[in-house]
FIBALO-825130 format. One record per atom (N, C-alpha, C): residue in three letters; x, y, z. Coordinates in steps of 0.2 Angstrom, whole numbers, padded with zeros to 4 digits, always signed. Each point is the difference from the previous one (the first is absolute). Last residue first. Layout:
FIBALO-825130
ALAXYZ/...
end
This chain:
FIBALO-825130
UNK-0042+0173-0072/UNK+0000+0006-0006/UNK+0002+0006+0004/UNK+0003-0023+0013/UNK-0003+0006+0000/UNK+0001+0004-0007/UNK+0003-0024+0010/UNK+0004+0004-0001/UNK-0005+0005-0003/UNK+0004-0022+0017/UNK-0004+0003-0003/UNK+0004+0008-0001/UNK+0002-0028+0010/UNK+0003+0007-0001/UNK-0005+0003-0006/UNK+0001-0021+0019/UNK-0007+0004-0003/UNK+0006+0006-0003/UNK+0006-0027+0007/UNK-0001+0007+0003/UNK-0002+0008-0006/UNK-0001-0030+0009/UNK+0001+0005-0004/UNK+0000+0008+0002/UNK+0001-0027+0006/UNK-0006+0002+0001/UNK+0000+0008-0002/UNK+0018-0019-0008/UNK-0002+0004+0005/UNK-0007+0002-0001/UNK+0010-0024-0010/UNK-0003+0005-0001/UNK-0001+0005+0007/UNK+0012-0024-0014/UNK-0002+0003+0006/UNK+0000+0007+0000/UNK+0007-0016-0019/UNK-0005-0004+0006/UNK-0002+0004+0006/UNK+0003+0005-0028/UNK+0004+0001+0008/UNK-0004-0004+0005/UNK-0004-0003-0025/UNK+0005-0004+0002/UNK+0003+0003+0009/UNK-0020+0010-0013/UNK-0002-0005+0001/UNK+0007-0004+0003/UNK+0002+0020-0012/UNK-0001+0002+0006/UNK-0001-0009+0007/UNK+0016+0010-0021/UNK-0004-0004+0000/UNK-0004-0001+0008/UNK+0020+0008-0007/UNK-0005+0006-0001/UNK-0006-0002+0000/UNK+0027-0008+0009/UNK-0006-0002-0006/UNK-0006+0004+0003/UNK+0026-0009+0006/UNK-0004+0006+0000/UNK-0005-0003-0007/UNK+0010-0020+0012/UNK+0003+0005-0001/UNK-0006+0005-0001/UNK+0000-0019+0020/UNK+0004+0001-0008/UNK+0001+0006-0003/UNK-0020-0004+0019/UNK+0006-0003-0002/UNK+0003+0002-0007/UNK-0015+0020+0013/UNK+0000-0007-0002/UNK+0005-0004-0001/UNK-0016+0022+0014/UNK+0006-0004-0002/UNK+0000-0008-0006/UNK-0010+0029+0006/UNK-0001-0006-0002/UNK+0005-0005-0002/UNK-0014+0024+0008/UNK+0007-0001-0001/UNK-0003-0008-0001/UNK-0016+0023-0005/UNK+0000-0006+0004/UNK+0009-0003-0003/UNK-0017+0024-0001/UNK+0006-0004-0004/UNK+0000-0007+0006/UNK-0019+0017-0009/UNK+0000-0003+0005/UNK+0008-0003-0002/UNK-0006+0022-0012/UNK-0003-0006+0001/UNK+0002-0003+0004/UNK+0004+0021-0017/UNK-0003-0002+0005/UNK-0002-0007+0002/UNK+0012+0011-0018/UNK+0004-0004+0005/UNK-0004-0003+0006/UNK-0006+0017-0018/UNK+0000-0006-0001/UNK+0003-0009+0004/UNK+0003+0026+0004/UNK-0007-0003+0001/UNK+0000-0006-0001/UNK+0023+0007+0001/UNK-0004+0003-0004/UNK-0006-0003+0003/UNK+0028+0003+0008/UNK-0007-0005+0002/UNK-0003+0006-0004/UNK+0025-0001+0000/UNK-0005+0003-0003/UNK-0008-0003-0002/UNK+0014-0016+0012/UNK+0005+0007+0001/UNK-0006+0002-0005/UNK+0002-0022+0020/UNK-0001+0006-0006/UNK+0000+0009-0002/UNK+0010-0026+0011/UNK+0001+0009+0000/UNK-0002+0002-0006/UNK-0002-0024+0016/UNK-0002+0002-0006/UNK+0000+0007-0002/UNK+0012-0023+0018/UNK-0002+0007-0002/UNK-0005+0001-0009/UNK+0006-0021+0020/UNK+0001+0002-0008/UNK-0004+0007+0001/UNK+0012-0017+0021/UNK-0006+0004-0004/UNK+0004+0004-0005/UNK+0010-0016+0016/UNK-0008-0003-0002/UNK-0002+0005-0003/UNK+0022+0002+0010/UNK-0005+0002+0003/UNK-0007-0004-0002/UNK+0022-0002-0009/UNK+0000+0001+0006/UNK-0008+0001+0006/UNK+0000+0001-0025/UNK+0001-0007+0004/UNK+0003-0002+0007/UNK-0008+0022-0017/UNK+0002-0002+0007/UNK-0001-0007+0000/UNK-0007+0014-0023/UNK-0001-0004+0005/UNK+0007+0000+0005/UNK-0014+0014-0021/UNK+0005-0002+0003/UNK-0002-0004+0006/UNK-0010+0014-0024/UNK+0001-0006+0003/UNK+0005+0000+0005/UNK-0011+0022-0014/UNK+0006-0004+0000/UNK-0001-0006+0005/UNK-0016+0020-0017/UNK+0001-0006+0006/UNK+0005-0003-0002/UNK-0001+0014-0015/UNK-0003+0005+0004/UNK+0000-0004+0007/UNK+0007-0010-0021/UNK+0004+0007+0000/UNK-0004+0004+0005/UNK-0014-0019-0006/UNK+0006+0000-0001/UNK+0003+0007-0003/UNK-0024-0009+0003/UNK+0004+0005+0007/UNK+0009+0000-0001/UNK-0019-0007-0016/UNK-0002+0006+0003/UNK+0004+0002+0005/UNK+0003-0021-0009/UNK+0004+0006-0006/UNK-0002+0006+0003/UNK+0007-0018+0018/UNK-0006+0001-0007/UNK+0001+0003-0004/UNK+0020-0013+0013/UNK-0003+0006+0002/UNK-0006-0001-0007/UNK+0022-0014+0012/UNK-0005+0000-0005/UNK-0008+0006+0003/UNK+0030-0010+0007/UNK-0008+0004+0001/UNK-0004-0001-0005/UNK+0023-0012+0010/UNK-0004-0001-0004/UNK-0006+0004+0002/UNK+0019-0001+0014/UNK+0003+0002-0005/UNK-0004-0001-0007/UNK-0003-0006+0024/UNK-0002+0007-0003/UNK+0002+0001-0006/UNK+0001-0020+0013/UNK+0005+0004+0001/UNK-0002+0005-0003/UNK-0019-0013+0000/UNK+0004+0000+0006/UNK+0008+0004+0001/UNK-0019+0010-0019/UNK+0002-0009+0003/UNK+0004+0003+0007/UNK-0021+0014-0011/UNK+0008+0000+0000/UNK+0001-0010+0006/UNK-0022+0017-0013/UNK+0002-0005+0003/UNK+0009+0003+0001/UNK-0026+0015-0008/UNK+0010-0003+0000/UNK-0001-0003+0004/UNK-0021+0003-0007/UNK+0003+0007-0001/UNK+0009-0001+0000/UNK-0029-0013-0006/UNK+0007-0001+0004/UNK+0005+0005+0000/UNK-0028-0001+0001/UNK+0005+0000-0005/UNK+0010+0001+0002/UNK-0031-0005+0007/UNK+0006-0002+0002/UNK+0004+0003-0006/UNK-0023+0004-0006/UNK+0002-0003+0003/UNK+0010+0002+0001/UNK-0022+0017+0002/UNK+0003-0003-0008/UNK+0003-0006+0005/UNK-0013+0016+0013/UNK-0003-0002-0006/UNK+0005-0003-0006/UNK+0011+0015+0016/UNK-0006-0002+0001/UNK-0003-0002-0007/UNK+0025-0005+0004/UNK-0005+0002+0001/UNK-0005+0000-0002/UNK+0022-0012+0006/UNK-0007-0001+0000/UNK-0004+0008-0001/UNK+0028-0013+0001/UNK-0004+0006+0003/UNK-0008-0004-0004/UNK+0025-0011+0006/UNK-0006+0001-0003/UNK-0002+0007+0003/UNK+0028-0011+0001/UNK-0004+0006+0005/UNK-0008-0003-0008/UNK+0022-0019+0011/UNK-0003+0007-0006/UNK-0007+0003+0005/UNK+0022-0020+0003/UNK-0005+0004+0001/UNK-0004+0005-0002/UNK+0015-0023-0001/UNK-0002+0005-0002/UNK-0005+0004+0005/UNK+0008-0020+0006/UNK+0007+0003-0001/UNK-0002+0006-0002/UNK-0010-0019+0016/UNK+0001+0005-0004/UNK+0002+0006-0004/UNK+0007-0018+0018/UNK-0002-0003-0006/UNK-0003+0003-0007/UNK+0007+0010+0023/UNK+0002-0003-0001/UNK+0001-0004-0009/UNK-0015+0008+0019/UNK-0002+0004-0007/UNK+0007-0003-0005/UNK-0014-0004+0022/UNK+0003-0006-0003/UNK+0002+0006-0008/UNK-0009+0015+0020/UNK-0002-0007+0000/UNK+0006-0004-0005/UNK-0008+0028-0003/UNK+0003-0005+0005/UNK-0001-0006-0001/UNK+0004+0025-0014/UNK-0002-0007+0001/UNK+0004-0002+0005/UNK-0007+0025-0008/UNK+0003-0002+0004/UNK-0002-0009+0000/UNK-0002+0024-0016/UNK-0002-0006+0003/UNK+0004-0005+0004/UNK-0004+0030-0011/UNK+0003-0006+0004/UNK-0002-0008+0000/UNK-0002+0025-0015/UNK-0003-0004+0004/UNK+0005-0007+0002/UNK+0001+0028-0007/UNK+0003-0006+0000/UNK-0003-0006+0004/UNK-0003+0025-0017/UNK-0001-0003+0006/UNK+0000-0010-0001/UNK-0001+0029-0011/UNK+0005-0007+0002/UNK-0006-0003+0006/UNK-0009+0019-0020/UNK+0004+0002+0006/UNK+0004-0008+0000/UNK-0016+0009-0016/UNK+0008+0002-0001/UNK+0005-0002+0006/UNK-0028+0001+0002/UNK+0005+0002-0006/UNK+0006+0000-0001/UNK-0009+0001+0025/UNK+0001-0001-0006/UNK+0002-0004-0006/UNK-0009-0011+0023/UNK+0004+0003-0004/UNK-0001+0005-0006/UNK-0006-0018+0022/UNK-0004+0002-0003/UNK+0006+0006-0004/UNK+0005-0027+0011/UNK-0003+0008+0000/UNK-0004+0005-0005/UNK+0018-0025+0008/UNK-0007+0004-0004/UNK-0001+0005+0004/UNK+0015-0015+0009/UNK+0003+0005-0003/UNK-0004+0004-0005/UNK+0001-0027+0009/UNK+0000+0006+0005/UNK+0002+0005-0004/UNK-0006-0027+0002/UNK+0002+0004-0005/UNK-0001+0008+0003/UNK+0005-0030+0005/UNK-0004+0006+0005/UNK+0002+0007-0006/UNK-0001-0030+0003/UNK+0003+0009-0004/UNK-0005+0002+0001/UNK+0008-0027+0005/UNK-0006+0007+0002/UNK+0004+0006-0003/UNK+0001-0030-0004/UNK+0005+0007-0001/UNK-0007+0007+0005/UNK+0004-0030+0000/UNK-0004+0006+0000/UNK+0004+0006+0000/
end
């Protein structure tokens, strides 16, 4: 069993930053990847960046690449998500998520899901 906890949503300009956190505990070990989803209202789940265990593998969406950067603490258990010139269209629940093996965008292959964190960005 993995638990993830996600922290760092808010409410936001237009153009501003902001960095959310997730913190995993329990057997995590096994899971090597991590990545960030978001959901907004009324559309389904859609995946945002992942990053492998040593980091040294990212994979970003097309809508957030060059503006979201991925990073993880293995010391720690927690993968970051820094977003950088947030737009409305950002709006949305972001949830973190672990899986075995390698990075993948595929939502169905993570096996464990935070219960998510609300960021919202303002015109």
């Amino acid at each position: 069993q993995v638990q993830l906890v996600e922290s760092g949503g808010g409410l936001v300009q237009a153009g501003g930053s902001l960095r959310l956190s997730c913190a995993a505990s329990g057997h995590t070990f096994s899971f090597r990847t991590m990545a960030w989803f978001r959901q907004a209202p009324g559309k389904e789940r859609e995946f945002v960046s992942a990053v492998s265990w040593s980091g040294a593998t990212t994979s970003y969406s097309d809508s957030v690449q060059g503006r979201f950067t991925i990073s993880r603490d293995n010391a720690k258990n927690m993968v970051y998500l820094q977003m950088n010139s947030l737009k409305p269209e950002d709006t949305a629940v972001y949830y973190c998520a672990v899986k075995r093996g390698a990075v993948s965008s595929t939502e169905n292959l993570y096996d464990y899901w935070g219960q998510g964190t609300q960021v919202t960005v303002s015109s």
